[in-house]
C-alpha positions in Angstrom: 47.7 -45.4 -39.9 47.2 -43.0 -42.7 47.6 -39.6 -43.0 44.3 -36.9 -43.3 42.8 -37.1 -46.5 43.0 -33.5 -48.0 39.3 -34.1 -49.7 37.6 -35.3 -47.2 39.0 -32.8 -44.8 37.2 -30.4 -47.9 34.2 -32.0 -47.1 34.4 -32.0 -43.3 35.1 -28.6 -43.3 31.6 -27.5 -44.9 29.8 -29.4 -41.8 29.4 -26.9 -39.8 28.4 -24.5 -42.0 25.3 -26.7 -43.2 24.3 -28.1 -39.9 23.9 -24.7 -38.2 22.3 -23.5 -41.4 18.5 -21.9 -40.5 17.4 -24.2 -43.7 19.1 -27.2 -42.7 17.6 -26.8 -39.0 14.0 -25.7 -39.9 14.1 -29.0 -42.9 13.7 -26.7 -45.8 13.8 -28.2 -49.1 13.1 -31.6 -47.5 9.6 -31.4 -48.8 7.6 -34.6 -46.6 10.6 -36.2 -45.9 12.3 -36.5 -42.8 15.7 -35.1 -42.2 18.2 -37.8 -42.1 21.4 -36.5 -43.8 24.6 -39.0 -44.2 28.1 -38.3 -44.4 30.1 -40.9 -46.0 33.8 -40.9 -45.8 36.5 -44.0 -46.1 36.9 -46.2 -43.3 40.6 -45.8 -43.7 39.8 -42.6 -42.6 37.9 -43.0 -38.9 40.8 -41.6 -37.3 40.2 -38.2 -39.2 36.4 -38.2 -38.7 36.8 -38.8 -35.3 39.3 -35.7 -34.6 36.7 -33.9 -36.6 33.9 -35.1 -34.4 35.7 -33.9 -31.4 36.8 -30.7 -33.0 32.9 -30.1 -34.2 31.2 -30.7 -30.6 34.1 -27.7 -29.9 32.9 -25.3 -32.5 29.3 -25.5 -31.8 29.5 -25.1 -28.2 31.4 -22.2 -28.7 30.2 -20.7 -31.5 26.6 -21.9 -32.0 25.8 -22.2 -28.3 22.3 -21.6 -29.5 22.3 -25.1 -31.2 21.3 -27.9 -28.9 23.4 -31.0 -30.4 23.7 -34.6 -29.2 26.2 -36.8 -30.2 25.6 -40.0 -29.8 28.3 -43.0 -30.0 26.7 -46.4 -31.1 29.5 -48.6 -29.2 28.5 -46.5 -26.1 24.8 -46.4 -26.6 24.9 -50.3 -27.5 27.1 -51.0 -24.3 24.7 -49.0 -22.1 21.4 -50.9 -23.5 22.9 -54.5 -22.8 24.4 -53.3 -19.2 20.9 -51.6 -18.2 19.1 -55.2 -19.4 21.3 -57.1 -17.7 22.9 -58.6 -20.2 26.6 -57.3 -21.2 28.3 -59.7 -19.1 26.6 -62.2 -20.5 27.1 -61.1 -24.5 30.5 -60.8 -23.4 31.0 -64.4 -22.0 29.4 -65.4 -24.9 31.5 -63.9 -27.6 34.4 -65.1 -25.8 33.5 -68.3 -25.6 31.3 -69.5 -28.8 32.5 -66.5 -31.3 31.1 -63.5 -33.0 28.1 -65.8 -34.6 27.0 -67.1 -31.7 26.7 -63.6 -29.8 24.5 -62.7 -33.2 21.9 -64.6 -32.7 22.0 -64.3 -28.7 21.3 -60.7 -29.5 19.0 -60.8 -32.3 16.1 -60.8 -30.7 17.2 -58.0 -27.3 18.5 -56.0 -30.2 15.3 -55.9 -32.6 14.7 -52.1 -33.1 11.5 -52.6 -31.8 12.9 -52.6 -28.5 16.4 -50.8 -29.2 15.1 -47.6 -31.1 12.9 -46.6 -27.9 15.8 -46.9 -25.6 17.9 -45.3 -28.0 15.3 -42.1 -27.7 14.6 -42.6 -24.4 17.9 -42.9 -23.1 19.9 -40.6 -25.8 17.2 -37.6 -26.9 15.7 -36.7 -23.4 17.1 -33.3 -24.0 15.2 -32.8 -26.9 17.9 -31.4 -29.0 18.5 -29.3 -32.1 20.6 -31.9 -34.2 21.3 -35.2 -33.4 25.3 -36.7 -34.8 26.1 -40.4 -34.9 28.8 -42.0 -35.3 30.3 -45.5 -34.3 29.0 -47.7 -37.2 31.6 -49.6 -38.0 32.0 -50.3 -34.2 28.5 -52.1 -33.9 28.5 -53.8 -37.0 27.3 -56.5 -37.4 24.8 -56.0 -34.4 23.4 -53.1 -35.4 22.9 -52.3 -39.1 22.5 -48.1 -40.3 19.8 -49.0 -42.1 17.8 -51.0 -39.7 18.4 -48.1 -36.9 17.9 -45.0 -39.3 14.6 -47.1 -40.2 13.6 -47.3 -37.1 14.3 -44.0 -35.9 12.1 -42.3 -38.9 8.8 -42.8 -37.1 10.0 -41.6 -33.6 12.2 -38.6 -34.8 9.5 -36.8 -36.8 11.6 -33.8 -38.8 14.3 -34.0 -36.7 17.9 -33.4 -38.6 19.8 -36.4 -37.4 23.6 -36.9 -39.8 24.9 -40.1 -39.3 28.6 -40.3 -39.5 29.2 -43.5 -42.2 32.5 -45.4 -42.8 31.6 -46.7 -46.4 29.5 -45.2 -49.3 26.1 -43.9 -49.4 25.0 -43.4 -53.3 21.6 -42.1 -52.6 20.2 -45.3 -53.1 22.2 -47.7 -50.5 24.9 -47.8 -48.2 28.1 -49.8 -48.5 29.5 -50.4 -45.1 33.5 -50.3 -45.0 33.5 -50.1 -49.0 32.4 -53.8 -49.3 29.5 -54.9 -47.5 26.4 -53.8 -49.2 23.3 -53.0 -46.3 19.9 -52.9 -48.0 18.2 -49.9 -49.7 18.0 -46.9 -47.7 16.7 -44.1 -49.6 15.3 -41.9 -47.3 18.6 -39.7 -46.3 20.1 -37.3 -48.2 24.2 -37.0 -48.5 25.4 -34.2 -46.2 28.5 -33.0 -48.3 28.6 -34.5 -51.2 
């Protein structure tokens, strides 16, 4: 395990501060575009971000009570969506027995946004909130790509501020999953903290 990354706790520390911002919540600046916002850290690092997660959902129901937030882990939303189609004991069996690339293409098709984005609504935003956080990338990976979800999610979250917390490197351009595996182009988000 290492220890906490003195920059990145920099940059985690301004989180707040932006994300309860009347700009940030209203999408000023944004011009058209929607308000997707990424915060890219190390992977080595998950540990850290996930304290921080945990100490964030603190702070803003204490101190921004005003601020409906949802944050939404992708392990537990992806868990969730298989058990209520019937089909996470089955995934499970089948990774078990025939390996991660044969659960892939079991789920490819039950996992095809056009049918996981509107549970992931549904199911995850009946509240309606403020701000929407998500973490858990790296947990889903390889079944659910960033990119594919934050594409999928543009049409159905209108303006929306929705930060996705990303283990890897987002250059404005693309994201970098863990550092090493390069996704396709996203350009549609904006970095959080740079």
């Amino acid at each position: 395990m290492r220890d906490n990354d003195p920059h990145l706790q920099d940059r985690l520390n301004q989180v707040v501060e932006k994300i309860t911002s009347a700009d940030f919540l209203a999408g000023e600046g944004l011009g058209n575009e929607v308000g997707f916002w990424i915060f890219d850290y190390p992977a080595e690092y998950e540990l850290q971000v996930r304290e921080y997660l945990s100490f964030l959902e603190g702070v803003l129901e204490r101190q921004h009570s005003d601020v409906c937030f949802r944050h939404i882990h992708l392990l537990r939303v992806l868990r969730d969506y298989l058990h209520k189609r019937g089909i996470l004991e089955k995934a499970i069996a089948i990774q078990a027995d025939k390996g991660d690339r044969a659960l892939l293409n079991a789920l490819r098709g039950p996992l095809h946004m056009d049918r996981f984005a509107p549970f992931f609504i549904r199911e995850e935003l009946s509240a309606d909130p403020d701000i929407v956080l998500v973490s858990g990338v790296g947990s889903v990976w390889p079944l659910i790509r960033a990119h594919s979800l934050l594409n999928a999610l543009h049409s159905r979250l209108g303006h929306k501020p929705l930060v996705l917390f990303y283990p890897g490197r987002f250059d404005g351009q693309s994201l970098t999953l863990f550092n090493r595996i390069k996704s396709d182009h996203y350009y549609r988000a904006f970095a959080l903290v740079p």
